[in-house]
N, C-alpha and C positions, 0 to 999 in steps of 0.2 A: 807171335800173336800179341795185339794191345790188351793190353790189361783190363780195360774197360768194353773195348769193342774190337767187333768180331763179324765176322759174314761168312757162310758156307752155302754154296750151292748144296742141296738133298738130292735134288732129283731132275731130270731134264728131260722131258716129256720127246717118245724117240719120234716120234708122229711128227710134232708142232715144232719142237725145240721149246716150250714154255717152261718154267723152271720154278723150282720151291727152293724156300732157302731159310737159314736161320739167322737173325739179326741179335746178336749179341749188344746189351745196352747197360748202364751203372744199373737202373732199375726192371732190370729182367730180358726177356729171350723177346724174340717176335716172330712168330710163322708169318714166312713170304710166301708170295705175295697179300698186301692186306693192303683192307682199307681203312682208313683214320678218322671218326666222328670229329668233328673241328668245333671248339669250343673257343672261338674267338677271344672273347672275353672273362675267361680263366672259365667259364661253362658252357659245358652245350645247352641250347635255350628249355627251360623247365626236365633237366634230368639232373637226376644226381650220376655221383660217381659209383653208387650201388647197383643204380640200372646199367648203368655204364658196363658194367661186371657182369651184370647177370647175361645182357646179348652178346657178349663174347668180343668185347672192344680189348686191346691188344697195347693201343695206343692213341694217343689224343693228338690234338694239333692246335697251338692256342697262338694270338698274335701277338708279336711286340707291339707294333704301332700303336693298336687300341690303348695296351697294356700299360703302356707310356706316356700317352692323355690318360688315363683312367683306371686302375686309384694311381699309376705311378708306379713305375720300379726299384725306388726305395721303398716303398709300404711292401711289395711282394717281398724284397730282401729283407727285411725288420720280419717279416713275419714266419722269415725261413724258409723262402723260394718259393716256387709257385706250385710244384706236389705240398706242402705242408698249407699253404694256401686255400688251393683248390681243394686238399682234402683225396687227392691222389697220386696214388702210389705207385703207379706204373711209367711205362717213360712217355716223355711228353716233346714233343716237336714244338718249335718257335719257328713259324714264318718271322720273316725278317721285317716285313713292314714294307718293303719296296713296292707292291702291286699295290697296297690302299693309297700310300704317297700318290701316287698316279692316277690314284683311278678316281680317291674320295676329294682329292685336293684341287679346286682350279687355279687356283694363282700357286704355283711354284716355280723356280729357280734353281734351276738345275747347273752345277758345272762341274768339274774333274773331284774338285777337294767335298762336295757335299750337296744335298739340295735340302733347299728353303721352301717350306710351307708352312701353310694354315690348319689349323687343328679344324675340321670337320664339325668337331662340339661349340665351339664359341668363336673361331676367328683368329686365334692368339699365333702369332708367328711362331716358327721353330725352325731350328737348325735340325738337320742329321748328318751325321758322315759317317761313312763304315766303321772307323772305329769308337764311334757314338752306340752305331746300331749293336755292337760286337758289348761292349757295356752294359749295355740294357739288359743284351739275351745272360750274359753273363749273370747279371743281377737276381733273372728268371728262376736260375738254375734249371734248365731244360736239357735234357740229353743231346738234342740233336738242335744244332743252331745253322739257319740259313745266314749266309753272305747278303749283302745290301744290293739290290743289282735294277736295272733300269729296263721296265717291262716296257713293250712298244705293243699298241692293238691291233689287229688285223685292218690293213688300211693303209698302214706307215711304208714310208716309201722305204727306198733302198738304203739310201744316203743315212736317213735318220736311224735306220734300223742298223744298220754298221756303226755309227758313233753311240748306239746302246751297248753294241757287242763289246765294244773299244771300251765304253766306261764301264761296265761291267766287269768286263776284265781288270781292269786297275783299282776298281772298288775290290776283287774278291784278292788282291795282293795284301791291301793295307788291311781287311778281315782278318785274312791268315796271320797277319804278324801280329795283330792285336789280341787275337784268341788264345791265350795263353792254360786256362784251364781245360786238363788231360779229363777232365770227367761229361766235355763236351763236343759234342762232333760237330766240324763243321762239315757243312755239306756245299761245295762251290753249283754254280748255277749256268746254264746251258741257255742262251737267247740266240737271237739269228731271227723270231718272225719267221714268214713260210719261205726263205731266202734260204735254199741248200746249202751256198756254199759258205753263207754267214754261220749257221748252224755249225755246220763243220768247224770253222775257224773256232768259234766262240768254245766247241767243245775242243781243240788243240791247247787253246789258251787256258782252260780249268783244269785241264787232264795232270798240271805239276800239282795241284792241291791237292789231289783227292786223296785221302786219308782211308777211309769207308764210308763212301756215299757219295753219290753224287744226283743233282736233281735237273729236272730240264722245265724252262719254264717259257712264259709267253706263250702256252698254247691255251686251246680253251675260251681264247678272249676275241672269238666273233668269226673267228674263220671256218669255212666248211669241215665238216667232220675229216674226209676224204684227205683235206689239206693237214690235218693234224695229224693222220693214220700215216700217211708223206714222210714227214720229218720224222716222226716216231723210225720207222722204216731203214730210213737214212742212217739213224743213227744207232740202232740197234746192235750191229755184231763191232762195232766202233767203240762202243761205253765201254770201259774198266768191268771186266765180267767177276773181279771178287771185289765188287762193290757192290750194296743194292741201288735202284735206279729209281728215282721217287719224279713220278709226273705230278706236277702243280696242278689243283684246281681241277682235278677232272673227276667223275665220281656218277657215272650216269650208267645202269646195268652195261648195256652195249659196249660203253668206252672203258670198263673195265675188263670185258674179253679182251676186248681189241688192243689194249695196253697190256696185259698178260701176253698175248699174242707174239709181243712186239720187243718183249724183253722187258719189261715195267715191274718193280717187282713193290711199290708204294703208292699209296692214291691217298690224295680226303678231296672234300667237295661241304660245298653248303647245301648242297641239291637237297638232301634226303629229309633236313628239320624245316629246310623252308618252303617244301612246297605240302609239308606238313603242318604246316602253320597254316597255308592259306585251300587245305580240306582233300590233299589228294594223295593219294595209296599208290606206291608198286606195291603190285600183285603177280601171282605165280604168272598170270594168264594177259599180263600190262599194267599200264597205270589206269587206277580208278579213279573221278572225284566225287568223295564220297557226298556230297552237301547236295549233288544233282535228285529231283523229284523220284526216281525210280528206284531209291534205296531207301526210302518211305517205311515201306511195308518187308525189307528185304531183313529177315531176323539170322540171317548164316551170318558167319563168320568174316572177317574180312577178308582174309588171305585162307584155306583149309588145311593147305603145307605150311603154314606158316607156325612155329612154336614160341610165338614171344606172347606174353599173360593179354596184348590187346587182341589177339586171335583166340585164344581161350578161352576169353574171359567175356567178350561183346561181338554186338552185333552189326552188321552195319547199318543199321534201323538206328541203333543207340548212337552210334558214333555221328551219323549225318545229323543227329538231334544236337551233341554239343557242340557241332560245329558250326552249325546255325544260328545256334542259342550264342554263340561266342562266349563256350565254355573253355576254362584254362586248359580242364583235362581229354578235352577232343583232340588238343595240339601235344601234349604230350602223350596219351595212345598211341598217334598216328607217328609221331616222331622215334615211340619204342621198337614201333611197328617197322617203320620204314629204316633205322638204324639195323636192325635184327636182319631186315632181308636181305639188305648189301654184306653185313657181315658174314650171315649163311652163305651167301651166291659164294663170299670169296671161303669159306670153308670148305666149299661144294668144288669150286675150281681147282683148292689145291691137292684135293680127295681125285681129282681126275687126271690130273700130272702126273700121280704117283701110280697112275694105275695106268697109265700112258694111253688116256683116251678124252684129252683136252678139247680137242676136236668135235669129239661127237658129243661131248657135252653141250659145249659149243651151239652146236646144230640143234640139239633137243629144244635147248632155253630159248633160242628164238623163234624155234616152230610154237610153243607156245606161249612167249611173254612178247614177239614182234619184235620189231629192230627198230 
């Protein structure tokens, strides 16, 4: 066993095959499967780390890229890593910065030894290379650090989405040799696009690093559900089964059944604070937007299953008022709100593994929350 990390299957649902598991980390255990509030830029937008705690967050997921334009990861290092930072205590994931490079940056310059872009905030060029990116997370002090690796979006042809797999793979070699401290996990990265047999290769190719964890990434970015559920599919009885299996970027009630489903035992997403920002609730029963005329006069509760202090405590008369109003505290309610639900649902999920009726829970939640 690693001194620091650890991974145990609990229980494996005899129905589904869906699985609970426990994620040993430097700063504490993790009930699998979960999902990860992502606080980009060392926060999740208007919470603290106390709310954080109090909906049953597990674990956080923050970015290097941002973190590296802004303040910098010498300022996070000087001031004792990014838990002394941020001000929490629990373990903290680092996206590696690969999908913003790509997605926020147009002018970059990509080849084997590194890619060259533009900072997003002002234009300033920059270098990265995996063992740049491997530095930074270092600097972090995050438990768990992704590899540097090259997303391609739903669209990409064959040819390109194979020289992603290829660099990919050569980036998660020079990560590994540069990642020298044992209090961090790397977690190598799984691309291929909706291309089976790239998918494959690309997980042959990561399968020598994997230490405890491995992640699969490039889904989520524009291709049909169906095609994501595909690949998930593919590769499900394939992944390192005393590893847990962290899907990138997906975090939407349905795509976390369906990733539970599928062998996935890690998720975060931006979905839940940013479509809380802009006025709209999962609810036991779908999503609401609460800002619509017919929550006017509507004084219940927002969610009545729901136990986080914005279902407690307001109404959705009150809530559709600050968010109208473009009140600070309508986007944080709704963000307590909508953090609390995903975290409950995957409370709920692992409570139905153990009891080996994943399935019909399954069934319950989309007879009444829709698919």
């Amino acid at each position: 066993m690693d001194k620091f990390f650890d991974f145990k299957t609990t229980h494996i649902d005899k129905n589904s095959g869906a699985r609970t598991g426990i994620f040993k980390t430097p700063h504490g255990e993790i009930e699998t499967p979960i999902f990860m509030p992502v606080g980009t830029q060392a926060t999740v937008k208007s919470l603290t780390p106390e709310d954080l705690k109090k909906i049953g967050t597990q674990i956080l997921l923050s970015n290097t890229y941002h973190l590296y334009l802004r303040p910098g990861n010498e300022i996070i290092k000087k001031a004792g890593g990014l838990h002394n930072f941020m001000h929490w205590d629990k373990p903290i994931l680092t996206d590696s910065g690969g999908f913003q490079v790509f997605s926020l940056s147009d002018l970059r310059k990509v080849n084997d030894e590194s890619v060259e872009f533009k900072s997003h905030l002002n234009g300033e060029k920059h270098i990265m290379t995996p063992e740049k990116c491997i530095a930074i997370q270092n600097d972090l002090g995050s438990d768990i650090v992704m590899q540097l690796d090259v997303c391609t979006e739903y669209g990409t042809n064959y040819e390109q989405s194979e020289k992603a797999v290829e660099r990919t793979a050569l980036w998660l070699e020079k990560c590994f040799k540069a990642q020298k401290n044992k209090q961090q996990m790397l977690f190598p990265i799984v691309q291929g696009n909706v291309f089976p047999d790239l998918r494959l290769k690309s997980l042959e190719m990561a399968k020598p690093y994997v230490k405890c964890g491995i992640a699969i990434g490039g889904l989520s970015v524009g291709e049909p559900k169906e095609k994501m559920y595909e690949m998930l599919e593919l590769l499900k009885d394939k992944l390192p089964q005393d590893s847990p299996h962290y899907l990138m970027g997906v975090g939407s009630p349905d795509c976390l059944f369906e990733g539970v489903l599928r062998g996935v035992d890690m998720f975060d997403c931006v979905l839940a604070t940013r479509i809380a920002r802009n006025g709209t609730a999962f609810t036991s029963h779908g999503k609401i937007v609460i800002k619509n005329a017919q929550y006017k006069e509507d004084f219940s509760s927002l969610d009545d299953e729901c136990d986080c202090e914005c279902c407690k405590n307001y109404t959705r008369s009150y809530l559709r008022h600050l968010v109208n109003a473009g009140e600070i505290l309508g986007a944080r309610l709704l963000s307590i709100h909508n953090l609390r639900f995903l975290l409950k649902l995957m409370e709920n999920i692992r409570k139905s593994i153990h009891e080996d009726r994943f399935l019909e829970y399954r069934e319950e939640f989309y007879n009444k929350y829709g698919k």
